[in-house]
N, C-alpha and C positions, 0 to 999 in steps of 0.2 A: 504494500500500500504506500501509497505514497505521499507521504505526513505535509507537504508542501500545498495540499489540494487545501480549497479555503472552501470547503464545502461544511456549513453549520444544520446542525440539527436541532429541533427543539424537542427538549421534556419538563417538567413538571416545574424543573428550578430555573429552567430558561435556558439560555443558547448556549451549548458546548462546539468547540470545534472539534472536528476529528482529528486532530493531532491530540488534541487531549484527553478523548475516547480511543484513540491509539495507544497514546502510553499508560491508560489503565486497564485495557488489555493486558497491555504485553508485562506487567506489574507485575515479578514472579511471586506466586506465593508456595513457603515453603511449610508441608503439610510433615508428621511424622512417619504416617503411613504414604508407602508408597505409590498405591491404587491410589488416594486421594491427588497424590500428584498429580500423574495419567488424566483423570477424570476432569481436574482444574484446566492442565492443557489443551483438551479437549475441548472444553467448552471455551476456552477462549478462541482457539481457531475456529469454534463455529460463530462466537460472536462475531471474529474477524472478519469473516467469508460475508456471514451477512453485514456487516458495515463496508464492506468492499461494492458489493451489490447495489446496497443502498445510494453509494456514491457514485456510481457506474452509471444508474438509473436519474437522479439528480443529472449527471452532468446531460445524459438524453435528453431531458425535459429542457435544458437550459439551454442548449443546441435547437433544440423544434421551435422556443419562443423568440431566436435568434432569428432563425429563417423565418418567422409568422411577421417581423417585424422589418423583413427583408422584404418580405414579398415573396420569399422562393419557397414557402410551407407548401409540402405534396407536389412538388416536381422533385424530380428523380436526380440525386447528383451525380448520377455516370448519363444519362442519355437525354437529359433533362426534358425528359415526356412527364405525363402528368401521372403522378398515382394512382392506382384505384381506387376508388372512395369504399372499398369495401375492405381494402388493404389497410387505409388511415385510420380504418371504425375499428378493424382489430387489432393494431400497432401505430398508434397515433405518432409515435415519435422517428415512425420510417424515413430513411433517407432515400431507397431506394424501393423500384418498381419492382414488380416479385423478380420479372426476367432475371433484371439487373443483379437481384440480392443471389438469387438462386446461380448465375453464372459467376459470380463473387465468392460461394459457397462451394461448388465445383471447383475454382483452385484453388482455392485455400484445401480442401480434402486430399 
């Protein structure tokens, strides 16, 4: 992850950064037993994965109201034809026509 992203979340007591939700992650705590270790590590990587996610998804939304404000929301950024409108109803934050995404997905494979 990468502590440098200025992506803020809000809870209860108000905005945290994820650099600051990174380092209480990654806060080792040291348990006597050793399953408890295991189990703590564990669960910080899944909180990781999910605040990876989360910022992943953030940075989509903030890219789509980028383009909404451009004028380029739902054209295609490789062949810049227009989206499907059925495409944008199931993944609003599409950058790309199925063709496009699906021949993108084909090399990268």
């Amino acid at each position: 992850m990468d502590a440098r992203f200025s992506y803020q979340s809000h809870d209860r007591k108000g905005v945290v950064s994820v650099k600051e939700q990174n380092h209480a992650l990654t806060d080792l705590e040291n348990f006597s037993d050793p399953i408890d270790n295991v189990l703590a590590a564990i669960d910080r990587d899944a909180n990781l994965a999910h605040l990876q996610r989360t910022a992943a998804r953030y940075r989509e939304v903030v890219a789509a109201l980028r383009r909404n404000q451009n004028r380029e929301f739902g054209i295609c950024e490789d062949c810049e034809e227009t989206i499907a409108a059925p495409r944008i109803k199931a993944i609003p934050c599409a950058r790309r026509c199925i063709r496009c995404q699906e021949s993108l997905e084909r090399i990268a494979a």
